[in-house]
C-alpha positions in Angstrom: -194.2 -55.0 34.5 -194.8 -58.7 35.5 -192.2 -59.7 38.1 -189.7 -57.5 37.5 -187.2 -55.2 39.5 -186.7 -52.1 37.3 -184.1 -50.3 39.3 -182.5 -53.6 39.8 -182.2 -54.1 35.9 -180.5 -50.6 35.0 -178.1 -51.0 37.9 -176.8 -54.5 36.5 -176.8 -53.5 33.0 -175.5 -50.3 34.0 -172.6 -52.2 36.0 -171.9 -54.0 33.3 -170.9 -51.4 30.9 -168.9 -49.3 34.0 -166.4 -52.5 33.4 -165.0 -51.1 30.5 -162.2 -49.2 31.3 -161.3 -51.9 33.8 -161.9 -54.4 31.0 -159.8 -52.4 28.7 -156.7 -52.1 30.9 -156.7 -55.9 31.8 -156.6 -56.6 27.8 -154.0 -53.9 27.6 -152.0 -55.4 29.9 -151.8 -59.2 28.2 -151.4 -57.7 25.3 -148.6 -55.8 26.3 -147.2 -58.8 27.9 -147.0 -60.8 24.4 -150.7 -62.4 24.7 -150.8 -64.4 21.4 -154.5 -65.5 21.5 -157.6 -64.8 23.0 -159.9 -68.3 23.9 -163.5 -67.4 25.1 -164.6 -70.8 27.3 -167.5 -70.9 28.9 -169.7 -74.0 30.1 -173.7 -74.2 28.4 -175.5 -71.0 28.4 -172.9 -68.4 30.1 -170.6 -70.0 27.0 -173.4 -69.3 24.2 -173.5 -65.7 25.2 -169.8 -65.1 24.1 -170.6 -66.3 20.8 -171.2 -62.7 19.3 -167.8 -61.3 20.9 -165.7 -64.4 19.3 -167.5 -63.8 16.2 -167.1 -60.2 16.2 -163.2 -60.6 16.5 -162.7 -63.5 13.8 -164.7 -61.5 11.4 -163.3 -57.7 12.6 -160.0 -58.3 14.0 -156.5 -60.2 12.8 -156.1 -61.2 16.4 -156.4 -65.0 16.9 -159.6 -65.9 18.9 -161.2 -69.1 19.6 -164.5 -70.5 21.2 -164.6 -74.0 23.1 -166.6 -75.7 25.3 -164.7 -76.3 28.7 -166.3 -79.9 29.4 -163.8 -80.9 26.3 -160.8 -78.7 26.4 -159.7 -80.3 29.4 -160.1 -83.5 28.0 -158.5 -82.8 24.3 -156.1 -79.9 25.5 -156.1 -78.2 22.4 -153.2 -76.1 21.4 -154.7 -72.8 21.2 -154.5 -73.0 24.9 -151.2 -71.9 26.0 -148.8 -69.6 27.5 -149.9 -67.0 25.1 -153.3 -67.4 25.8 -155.9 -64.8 27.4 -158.6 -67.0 28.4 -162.0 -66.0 29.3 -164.5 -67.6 31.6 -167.5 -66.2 31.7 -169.9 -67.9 35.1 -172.8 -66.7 36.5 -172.2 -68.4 40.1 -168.7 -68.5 39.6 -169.2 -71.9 40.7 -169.7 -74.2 38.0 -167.8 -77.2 38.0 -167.1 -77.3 34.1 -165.5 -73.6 34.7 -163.3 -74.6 37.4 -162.1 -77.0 35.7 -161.3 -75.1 32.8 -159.9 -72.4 35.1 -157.0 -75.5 36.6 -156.5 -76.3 33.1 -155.7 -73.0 31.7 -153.5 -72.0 34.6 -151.6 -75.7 33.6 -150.8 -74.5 30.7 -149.6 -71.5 31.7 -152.6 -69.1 30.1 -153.9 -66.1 31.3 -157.9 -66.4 33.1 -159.7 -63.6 32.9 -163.2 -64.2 34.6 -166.4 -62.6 34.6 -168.9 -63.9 37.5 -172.1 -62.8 39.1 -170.6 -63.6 42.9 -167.6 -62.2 44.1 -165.4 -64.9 46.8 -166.4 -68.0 44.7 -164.1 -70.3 43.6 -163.5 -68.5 40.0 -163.7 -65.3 41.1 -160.9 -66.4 43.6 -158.5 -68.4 41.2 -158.8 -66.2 38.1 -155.5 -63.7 37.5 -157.9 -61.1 36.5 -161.9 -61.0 37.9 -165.1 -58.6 36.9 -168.0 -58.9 39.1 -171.4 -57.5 37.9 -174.1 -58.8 40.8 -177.2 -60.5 38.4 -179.3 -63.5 38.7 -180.6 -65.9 35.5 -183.0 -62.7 34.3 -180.6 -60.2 34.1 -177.5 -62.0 32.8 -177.6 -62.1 29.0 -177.7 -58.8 29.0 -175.1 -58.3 31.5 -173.2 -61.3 29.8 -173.4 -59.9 26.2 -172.0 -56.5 26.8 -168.8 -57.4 29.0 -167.5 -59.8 26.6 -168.4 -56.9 23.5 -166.2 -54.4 25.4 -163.7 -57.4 25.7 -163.5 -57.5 21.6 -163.6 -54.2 21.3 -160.4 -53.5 23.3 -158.8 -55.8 21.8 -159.6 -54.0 18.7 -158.7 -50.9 19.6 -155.7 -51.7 21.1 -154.4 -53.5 17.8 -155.6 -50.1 15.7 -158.4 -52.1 14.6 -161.3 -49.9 15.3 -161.4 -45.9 15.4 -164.6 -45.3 17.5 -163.8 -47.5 20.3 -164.7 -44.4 22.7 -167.8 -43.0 20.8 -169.0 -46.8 21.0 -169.0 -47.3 24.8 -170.6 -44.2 25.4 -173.4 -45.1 23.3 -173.4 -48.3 24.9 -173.9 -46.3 28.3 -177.0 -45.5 26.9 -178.5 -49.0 26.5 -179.8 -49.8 30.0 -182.3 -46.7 30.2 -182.9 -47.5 26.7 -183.4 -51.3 27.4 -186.0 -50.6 30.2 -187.8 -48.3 27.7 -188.1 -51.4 25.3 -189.2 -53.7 28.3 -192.2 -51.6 29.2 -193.0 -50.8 25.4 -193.0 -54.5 24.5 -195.1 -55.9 27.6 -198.1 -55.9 26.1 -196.6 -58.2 23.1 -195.1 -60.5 26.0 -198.7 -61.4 27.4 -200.1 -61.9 24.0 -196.9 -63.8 23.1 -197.0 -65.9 26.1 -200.8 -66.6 25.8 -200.4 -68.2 22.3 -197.4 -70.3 22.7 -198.1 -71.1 26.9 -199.6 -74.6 25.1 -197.1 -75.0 22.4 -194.9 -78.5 22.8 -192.4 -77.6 20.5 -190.9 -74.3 19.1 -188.1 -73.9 15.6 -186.2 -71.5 16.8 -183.9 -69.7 14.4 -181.4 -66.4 13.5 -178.5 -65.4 12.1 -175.5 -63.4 12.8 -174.9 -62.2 16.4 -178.7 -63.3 17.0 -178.2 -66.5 16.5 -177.2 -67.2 19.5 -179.5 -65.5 21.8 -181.8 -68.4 19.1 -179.8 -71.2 20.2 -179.5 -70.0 23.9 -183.5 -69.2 24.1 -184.4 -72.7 23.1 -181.9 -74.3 25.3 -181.3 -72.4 28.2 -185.3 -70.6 28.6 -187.9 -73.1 26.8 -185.7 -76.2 27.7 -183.8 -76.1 30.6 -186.7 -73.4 32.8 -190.0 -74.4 30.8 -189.7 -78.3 29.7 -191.0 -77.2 26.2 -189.0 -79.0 23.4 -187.0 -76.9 20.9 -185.0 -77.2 17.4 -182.6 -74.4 17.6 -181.4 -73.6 14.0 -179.1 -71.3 12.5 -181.0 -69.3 9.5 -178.2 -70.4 7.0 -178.9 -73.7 7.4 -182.6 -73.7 7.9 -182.8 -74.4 4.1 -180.9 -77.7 4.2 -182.9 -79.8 6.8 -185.2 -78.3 9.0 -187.4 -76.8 6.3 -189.0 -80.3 5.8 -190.3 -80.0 9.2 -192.3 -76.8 8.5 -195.7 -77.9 7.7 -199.0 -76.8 9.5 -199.0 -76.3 13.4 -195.5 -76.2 13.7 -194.0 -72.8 15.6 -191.3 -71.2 14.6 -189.9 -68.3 16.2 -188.1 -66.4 14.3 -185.0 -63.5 15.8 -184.1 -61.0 13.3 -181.1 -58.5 14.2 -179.5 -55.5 12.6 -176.3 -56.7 11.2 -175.0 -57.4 7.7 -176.7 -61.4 8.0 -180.4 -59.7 8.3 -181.4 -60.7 4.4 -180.3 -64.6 5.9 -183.2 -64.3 8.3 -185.7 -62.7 5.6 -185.5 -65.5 3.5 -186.9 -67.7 6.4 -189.6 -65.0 7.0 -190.5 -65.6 3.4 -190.7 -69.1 2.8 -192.2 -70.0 6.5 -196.2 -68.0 5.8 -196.7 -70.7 2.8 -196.3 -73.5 5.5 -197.6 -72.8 8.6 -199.7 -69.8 10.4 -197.1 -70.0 13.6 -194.3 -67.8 12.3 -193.9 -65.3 15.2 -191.1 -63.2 14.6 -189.1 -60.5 16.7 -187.1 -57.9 15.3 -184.2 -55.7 17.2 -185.3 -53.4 14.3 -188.5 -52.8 16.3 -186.6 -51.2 19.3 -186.0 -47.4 20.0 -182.7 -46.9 21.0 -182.0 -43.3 21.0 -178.5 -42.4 20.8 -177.6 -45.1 19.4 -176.1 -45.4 15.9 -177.1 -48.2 13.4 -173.5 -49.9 13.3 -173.5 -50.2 17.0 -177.3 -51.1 17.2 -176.0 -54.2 14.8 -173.3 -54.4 17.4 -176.1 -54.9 19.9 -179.0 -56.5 18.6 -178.8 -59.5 20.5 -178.7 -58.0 23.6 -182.1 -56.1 22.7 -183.6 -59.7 22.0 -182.1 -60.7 25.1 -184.4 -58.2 26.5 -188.0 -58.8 25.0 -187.2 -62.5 25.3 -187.1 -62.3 29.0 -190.5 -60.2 29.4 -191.8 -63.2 27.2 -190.6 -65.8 29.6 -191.5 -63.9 32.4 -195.4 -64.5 31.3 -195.4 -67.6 30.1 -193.7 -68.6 33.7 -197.2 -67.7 34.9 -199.1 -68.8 32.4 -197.9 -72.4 32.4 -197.7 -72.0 36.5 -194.0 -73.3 36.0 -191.6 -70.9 37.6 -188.1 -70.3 35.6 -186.4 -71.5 38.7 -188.1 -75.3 38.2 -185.4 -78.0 37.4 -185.9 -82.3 37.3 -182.6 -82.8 37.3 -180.4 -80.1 37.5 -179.3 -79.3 40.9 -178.9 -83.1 41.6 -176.2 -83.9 38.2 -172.7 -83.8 39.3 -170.2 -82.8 36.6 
């Protein structure tokens, strides 16, 4: 496969999932000790990929859980934030300024951090009450990203009586990064193809529902955007029909995730309209994926982390393709938060 580490990708995805018990005994223990709420916070893309998890609880679970963005927490100090509070911080680098400032704020308030970073002695890693370090770099870490902040919700679950199957669950989850490379390597041709059509494409719809909706939102923002300069409109399914429809019209891209869970027939309805309007619909399904093993409530558990997978085989082509490497940035490095 085009620039890509296999062993390297089982091992992180692998690493993440060998968190679990150590996951599941750092929820036990806030829990035990009166934890009231559980506040995912996470700064742009790393906070996008614990959309699923928070979701997952607030649908699933009776627990209190909440999503911010750290940039404005510390500003509006909202109340959710508190002694009770079990607040996780997911960062890559364990470095990022909006993170450590969430990471001050929380401890102010007398919460509970809970981090999970890519770099271990880092200033997150070193100030959090409770750290999980899985090694990975910008290719690796949705996965990575996505699964330690499922096992997350699902202790919590489990350790409230919510869920029954917490064990048969992870071990299908160990599973996944065999499973994962299996789907890389069947999907590489589709990547090149993929990558050859849209390489001169400007500007891409992107759009899903569910637990796919964000890998949707983080695609167009964190990949096409931030690593490829190509202008998105990321757009939730449900609300593709009350706006962005009117921009559908000949030419226009639109790129279309489609995941495993109950929301699936809100995605199907933009697979149907879209064809009338333009020849551009691509569309990738989690449905497509062998996952052996693995059951279909936990593949709709999971689905965005099989997109997560394609979607990086995608970018690694078009990287080449458009001879801009993923690691390019204007402005990035140089913006001081």
């Amino acid at each position: 496969m085009l620039n890509f580490d296999e062993e390297r990708f089982v091992r992180i995805q692998a690493g993440a999932v060998d968190l679990a018990a150590s996951l599941d005994e750092a929820v036990s223990r806030a829990l035990d000790a009166g934890a009231t709420n559980l506040v995912f916070a996470g700064a742009g893309g790393a906070g996008i990929l614990m959309q699923p998890a928070a979701e997952l609880l607030r649908e699933r679970s009776s627990f209190p859980t909440f999503l911010g963005w750290p940039a404005e927490i510390v500003l509006t100090k909202p109340a959710y934030v508190g002694p009770g509070s079990l607040v996780v911080i997911p960062s890559l680098s364990g470095t990022t300024s909006e993170s450590i400032a969430m990471l001050e704020h929380a401890h102010s308030a007398g919460a509970t951090v809970l981090a999970l970073v890519g770099h271990d002695a880092t200033p997150l890693a070193d100030g959090a009450d409770s750290t999980f370090v899985n090694e990975a770099a910008d290719d690796t870490s949705c996965e990575s990203f996505y699964l330690q902040s499922l096992l997350i919700a699902l202790s919590v679950m489990r350790h409230r009586g919510e869920i029954d199957d917490y064990d048969a669950v992870v071990a299908q989850l160990r599973t996944l990064p065999a499973s994962l490379l299996e789907v890389k390597r069947s999907f590489e041709p589709r990547a090149k193809e993929l990558a050859a059509e849209i390489q001169d494409e400007g500007y891409h719809i992107v759009t899903g529902s569910g637990p796919v909706w964000p890998q949707a939102f983080y695609y167009g923002m964190c990949i096409l955007e931030e690593m490829q300069w190509i202008r998105t409109r990321p757009v939730h399914a449900s609300d593709f029909f009350h706006g962005t429809l009117e921009l559908v019209e000949d030419g226009v891209s639109v790129l279309l995730l489609k995941g495993e869970d109950a929301t699936r027939p809100v995605a199907e309805r933009v697979e149907r309209f879209v064809p009338d309007h333009t020849s551009k619909l691509r569309v990738l399904d989690a449905a497509d994926a062998e996952l052996p093993g693995v059951s279909p409530r936990v593949r709709a558990l999971v689905s965005q982390v099989v997109l997560a997978t394609v979607l990086e085989r995608l970018s690694a082509h078009l990287e080449v393709l458009r001879d801009h490497p993923l690691t390019t940035r204007r402005y990035y490095r140089r913006i001081s938060y």
